[in-house]
Backbone as a printed PyTorch tensor [residue, N CA C, xyz], in Angstrom:
tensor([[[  0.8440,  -1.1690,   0.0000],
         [  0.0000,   0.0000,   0.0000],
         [  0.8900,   1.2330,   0.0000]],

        [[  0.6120,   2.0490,  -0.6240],
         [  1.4030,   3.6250,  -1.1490],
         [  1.1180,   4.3890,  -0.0900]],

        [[  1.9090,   5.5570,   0.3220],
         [  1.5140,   6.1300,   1.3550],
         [  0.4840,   7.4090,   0.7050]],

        [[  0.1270,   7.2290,  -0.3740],
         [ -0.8690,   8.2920,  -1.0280],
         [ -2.2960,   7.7810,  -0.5550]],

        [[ -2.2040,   6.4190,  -0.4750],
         [ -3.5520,   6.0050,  -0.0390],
         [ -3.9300,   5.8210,   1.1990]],

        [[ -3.0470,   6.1610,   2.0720],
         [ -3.2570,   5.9010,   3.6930],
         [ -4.5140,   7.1430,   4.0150]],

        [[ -5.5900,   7.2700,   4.6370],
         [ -6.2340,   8.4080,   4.9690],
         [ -6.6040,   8.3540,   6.7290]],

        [[ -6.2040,   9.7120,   6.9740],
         [ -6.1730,   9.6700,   8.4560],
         [ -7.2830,  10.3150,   8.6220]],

        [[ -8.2240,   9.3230,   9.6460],
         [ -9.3600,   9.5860,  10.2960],
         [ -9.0300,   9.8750,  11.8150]],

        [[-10.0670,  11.3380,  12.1360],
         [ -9.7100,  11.7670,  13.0110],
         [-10.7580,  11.2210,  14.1710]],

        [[-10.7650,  10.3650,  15.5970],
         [-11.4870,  10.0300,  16.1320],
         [-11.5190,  10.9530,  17.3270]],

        [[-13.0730,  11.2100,  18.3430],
         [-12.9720,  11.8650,  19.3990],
         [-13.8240,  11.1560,  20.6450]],

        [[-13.6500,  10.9620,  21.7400],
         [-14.3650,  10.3110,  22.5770],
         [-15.5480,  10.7540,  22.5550]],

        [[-16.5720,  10.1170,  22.5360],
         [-17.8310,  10.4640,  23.0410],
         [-18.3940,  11.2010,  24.8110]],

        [[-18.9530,  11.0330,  24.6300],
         [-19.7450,  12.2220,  26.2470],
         [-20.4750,  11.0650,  26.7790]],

        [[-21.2610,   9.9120,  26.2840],
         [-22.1140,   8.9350,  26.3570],
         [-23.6060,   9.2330,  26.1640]],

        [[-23.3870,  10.3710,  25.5590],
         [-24.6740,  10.4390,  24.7570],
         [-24.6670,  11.0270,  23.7230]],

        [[-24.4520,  10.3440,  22.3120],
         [-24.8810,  10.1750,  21.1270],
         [-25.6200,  11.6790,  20.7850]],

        [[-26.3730,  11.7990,  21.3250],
         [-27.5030,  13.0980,  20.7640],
         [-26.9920,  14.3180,  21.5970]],

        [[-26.3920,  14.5640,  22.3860],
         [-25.7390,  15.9210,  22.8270],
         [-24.1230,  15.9510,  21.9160]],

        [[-23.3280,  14.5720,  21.4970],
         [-22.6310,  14.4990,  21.0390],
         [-22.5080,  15.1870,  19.4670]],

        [[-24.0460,  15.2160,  18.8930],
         [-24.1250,  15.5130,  17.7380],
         [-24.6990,  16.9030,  17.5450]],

        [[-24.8640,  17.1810,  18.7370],
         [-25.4930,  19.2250,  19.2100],
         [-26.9570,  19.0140,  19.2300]],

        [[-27.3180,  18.0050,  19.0200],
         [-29.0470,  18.2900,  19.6200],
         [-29.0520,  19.1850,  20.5040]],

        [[-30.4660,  19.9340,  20.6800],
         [-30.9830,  20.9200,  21.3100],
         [-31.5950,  20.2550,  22.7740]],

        [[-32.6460,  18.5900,  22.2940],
         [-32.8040,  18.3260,  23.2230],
         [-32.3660,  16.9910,  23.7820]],

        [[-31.0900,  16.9330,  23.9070],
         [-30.0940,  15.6460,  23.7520],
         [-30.7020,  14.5910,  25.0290]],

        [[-30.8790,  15.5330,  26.0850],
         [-30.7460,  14.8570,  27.1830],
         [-32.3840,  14.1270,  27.5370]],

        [[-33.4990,  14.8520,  26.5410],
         [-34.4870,  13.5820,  26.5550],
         [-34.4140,  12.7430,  25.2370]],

        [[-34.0120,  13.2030,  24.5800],
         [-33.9170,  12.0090,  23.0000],
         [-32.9010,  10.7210,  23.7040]],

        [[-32.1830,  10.9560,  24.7370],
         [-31.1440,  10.0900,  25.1830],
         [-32.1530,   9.2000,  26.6140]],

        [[-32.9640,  10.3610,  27.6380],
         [-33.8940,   9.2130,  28.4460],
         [-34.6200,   8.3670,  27.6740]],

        [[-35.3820,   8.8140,  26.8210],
         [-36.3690,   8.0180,  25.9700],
         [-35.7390,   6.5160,  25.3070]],

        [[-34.7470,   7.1640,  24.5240],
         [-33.9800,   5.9660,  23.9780],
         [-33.4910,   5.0470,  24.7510]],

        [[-32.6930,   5.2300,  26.2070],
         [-32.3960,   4.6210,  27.4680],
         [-34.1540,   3.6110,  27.6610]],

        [[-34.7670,   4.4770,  28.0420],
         [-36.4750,   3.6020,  28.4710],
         [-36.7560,   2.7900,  27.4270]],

        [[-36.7250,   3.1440,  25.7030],
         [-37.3560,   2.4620,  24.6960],
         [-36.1130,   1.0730,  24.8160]],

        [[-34.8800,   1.1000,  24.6310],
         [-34.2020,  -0.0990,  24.6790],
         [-34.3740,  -1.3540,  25.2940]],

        [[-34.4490,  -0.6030,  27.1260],
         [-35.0580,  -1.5090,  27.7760],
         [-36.3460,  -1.9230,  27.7640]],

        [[-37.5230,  -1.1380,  27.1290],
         [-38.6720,  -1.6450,  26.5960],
         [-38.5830,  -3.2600,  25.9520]],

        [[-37.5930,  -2.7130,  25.1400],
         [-37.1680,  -3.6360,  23.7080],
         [-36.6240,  -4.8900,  24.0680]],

        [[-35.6800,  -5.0370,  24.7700],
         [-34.8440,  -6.1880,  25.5840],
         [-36.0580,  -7.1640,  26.6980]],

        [[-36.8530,  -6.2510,  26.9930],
         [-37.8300,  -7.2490,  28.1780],
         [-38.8770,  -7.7810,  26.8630]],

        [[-38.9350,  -6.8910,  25.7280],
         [-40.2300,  -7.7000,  24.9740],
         [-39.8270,  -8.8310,  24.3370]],

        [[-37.9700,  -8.8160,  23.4050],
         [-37.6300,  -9.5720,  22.8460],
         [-37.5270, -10.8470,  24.1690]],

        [[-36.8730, -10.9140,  24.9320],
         [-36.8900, -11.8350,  25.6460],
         [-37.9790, -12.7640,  25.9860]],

        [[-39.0420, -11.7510,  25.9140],
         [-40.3170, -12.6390,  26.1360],
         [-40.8070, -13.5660,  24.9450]],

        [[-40.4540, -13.0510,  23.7800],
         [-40.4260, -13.9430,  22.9830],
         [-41.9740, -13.4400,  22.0710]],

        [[-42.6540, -12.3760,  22.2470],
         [-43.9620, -12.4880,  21.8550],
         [-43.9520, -11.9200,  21.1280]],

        [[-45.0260, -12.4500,  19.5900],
         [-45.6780, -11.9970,  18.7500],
         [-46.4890, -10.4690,  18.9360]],

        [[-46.3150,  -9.9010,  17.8030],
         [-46.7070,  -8.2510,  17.9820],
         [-47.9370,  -8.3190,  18.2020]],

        [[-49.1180,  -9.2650,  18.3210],
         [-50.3140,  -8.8820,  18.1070],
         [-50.3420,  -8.9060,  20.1730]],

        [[-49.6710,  -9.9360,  20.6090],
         [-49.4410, -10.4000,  21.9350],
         [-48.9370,  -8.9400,  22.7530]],

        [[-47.7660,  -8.1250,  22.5330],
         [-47.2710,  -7.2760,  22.4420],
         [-48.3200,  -6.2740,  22.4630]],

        [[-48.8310,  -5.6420,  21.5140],
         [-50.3790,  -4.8200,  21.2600],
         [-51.1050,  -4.5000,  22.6900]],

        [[-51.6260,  -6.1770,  22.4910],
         [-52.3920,  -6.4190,  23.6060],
         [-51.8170,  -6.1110,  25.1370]],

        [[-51.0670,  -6.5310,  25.4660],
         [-50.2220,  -6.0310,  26.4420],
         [-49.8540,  -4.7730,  27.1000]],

        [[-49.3790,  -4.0640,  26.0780],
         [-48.9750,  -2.8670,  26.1670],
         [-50.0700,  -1.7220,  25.8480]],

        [[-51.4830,  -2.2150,  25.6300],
         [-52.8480,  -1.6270,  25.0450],
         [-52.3340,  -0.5330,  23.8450]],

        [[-51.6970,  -1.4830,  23.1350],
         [-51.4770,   0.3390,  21.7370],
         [-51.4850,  -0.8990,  20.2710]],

        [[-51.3150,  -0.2480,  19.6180],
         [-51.9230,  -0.6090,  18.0380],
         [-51.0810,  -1.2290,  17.8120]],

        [[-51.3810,  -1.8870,  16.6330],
         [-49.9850,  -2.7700,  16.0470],
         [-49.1030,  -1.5660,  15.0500]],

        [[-49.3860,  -0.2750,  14.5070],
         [-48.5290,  -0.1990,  13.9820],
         [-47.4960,   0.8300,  15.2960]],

        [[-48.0120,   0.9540,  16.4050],
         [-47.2990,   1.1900,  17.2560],
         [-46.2880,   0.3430,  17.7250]],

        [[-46.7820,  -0.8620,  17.7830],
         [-45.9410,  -1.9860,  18.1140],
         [-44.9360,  -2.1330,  17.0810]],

        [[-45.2490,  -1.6250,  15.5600],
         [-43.9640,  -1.8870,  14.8750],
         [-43.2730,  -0.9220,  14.8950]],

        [[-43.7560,   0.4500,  15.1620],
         [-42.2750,   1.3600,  15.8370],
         [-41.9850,   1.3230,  16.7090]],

        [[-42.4890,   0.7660,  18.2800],
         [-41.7090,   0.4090,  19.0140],
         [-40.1090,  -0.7770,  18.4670]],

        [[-41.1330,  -1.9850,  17.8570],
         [-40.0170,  -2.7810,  17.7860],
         [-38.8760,  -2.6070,  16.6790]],

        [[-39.0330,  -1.5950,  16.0800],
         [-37.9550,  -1.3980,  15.3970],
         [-37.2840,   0.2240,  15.4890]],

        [[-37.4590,   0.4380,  17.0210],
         [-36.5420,   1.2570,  17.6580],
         [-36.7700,   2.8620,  17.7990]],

        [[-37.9520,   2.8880,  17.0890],
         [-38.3620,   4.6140,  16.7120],
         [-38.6170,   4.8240,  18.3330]],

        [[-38.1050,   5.2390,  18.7560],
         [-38.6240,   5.8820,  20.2650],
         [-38.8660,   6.7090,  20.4940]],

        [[-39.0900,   8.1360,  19.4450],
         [-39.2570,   9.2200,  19.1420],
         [-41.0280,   9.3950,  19.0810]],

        [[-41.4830,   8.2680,  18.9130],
         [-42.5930,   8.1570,  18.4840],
         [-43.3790,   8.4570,  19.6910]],

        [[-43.1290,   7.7290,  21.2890],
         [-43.5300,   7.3930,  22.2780],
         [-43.3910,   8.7250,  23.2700]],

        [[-43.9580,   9.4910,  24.3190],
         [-43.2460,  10.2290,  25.1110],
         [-42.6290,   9.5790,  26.3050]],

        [[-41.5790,   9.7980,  27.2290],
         [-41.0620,   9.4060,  28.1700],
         [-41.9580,   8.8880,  28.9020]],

        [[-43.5030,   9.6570,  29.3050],
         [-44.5770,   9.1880,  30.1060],
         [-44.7640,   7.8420,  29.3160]],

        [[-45.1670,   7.6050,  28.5840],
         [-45.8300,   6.3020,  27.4970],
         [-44.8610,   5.4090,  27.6990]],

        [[-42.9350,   5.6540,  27.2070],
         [-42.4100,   4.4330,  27.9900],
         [-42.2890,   4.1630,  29.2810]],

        [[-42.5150,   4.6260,  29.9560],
         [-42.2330,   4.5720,  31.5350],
         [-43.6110,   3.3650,  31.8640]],

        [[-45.4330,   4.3470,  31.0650],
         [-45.7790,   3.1330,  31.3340],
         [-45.6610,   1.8160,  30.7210]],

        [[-45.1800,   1.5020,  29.8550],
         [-44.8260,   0.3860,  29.3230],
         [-43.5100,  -0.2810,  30.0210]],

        [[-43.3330,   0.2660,  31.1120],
         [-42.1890,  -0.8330,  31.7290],
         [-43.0340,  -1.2580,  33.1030]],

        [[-44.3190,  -0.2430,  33.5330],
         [-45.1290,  -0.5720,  34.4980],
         [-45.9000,  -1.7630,  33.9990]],

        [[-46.0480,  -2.0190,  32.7040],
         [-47.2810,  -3.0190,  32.2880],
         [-46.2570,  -4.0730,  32.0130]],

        [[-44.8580,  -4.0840,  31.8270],
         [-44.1020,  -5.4090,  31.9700],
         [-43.4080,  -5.7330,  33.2280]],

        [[-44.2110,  -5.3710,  34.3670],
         [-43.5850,  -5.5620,  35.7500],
         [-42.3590,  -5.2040,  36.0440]],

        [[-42.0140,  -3.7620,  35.5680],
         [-40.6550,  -3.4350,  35.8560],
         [-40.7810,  -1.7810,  36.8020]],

        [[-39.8720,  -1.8240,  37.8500],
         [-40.3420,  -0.6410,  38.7480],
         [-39.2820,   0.2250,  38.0780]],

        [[-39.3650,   1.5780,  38.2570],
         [-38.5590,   2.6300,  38.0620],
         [-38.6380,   3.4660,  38.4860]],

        [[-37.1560,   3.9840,  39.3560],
         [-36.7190,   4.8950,  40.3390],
         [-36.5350,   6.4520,  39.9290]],

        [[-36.9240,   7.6330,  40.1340],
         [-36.3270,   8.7220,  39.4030],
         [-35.7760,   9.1050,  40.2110]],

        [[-34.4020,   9.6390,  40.5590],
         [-33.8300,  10.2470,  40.7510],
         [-33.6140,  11.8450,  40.9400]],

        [[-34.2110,  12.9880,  41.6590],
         [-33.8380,  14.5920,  41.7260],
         [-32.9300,  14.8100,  42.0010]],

        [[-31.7100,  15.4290,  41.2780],
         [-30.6950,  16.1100,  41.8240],
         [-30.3350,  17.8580,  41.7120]],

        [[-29.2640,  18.3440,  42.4680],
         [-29.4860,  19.9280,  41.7430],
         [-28.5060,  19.7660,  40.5400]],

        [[-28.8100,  20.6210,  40.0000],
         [-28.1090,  20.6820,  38.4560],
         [-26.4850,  20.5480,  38.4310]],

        [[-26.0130,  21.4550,  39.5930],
         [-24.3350,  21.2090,  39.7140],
         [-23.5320,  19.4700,  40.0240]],

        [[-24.9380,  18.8710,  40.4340],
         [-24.6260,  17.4280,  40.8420],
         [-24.5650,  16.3140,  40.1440]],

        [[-25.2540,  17.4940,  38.8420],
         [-25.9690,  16.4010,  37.3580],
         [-24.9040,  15.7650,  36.7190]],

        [[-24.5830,  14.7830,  36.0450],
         [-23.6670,  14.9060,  34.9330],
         [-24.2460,  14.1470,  34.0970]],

        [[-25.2690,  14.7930,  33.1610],
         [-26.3230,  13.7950,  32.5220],
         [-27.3840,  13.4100,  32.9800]],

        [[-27.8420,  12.6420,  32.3060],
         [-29.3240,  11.2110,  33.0740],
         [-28.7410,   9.8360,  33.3010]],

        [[-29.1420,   9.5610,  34.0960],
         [-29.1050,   8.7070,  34.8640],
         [-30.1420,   7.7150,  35.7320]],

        [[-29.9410,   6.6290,  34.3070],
         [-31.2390,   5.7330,  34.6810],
         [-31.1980,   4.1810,  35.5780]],

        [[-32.0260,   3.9120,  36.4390],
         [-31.6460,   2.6970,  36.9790],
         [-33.1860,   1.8620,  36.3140]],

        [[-32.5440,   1.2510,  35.9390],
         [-34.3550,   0.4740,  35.3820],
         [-34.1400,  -1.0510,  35.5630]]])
């Protein structure tokens, strides 16, 4: 290989969130939501159930169920996933802190 073809890519650590990383405005809920929708995603796949099963469950439509399951979490508000981890028997803690204490969100689910 020629050294004409070598191309140097410049890499930078991330912050651990993706969407403040890229200057979103509202990084830090596009990042809870996505945090809540994942784990949505991980307790449904595990369960193993068919979307109509899913639907039913979670009381929302099937074509809701197909943007849930294929990751749109944009779709849902934080309230809507939160209850959807109440209707798969999962508790969740929120956390208040003052802002100087913040460093991010910080989810325990």
């Amino acid at each position: 290989m020629s050294d004409e073809a070598i191309e140097t890519i410049e890499c930078y650590e991330g912050s651990g969130n993706v969407f403040a990383d890229i200057g979103l405005k509202n990084a830090d809920e596009l990042y809870a939501r996505a945090c809540i929708g994942i784990e949505v995603l991980r307790i449904l796949k595990s369960r193993k159930l068919k979307q109509r099963e899913i639907g039913k469950l979670l009381d929302i439509g099937q074509s809701e169920v197909s943007h849930l399951m294929n990751g749109r979490f944009g779709r849902f508000s934080e309230g809507k996933l939160l209850g959807f981890l109440k209707k798969l028997d999962r508790e969740v803690t929120l956390v208040i802190t003052q802002p100087d204490q913040r460093h991010g969100i910080s989810l325990s689910l």
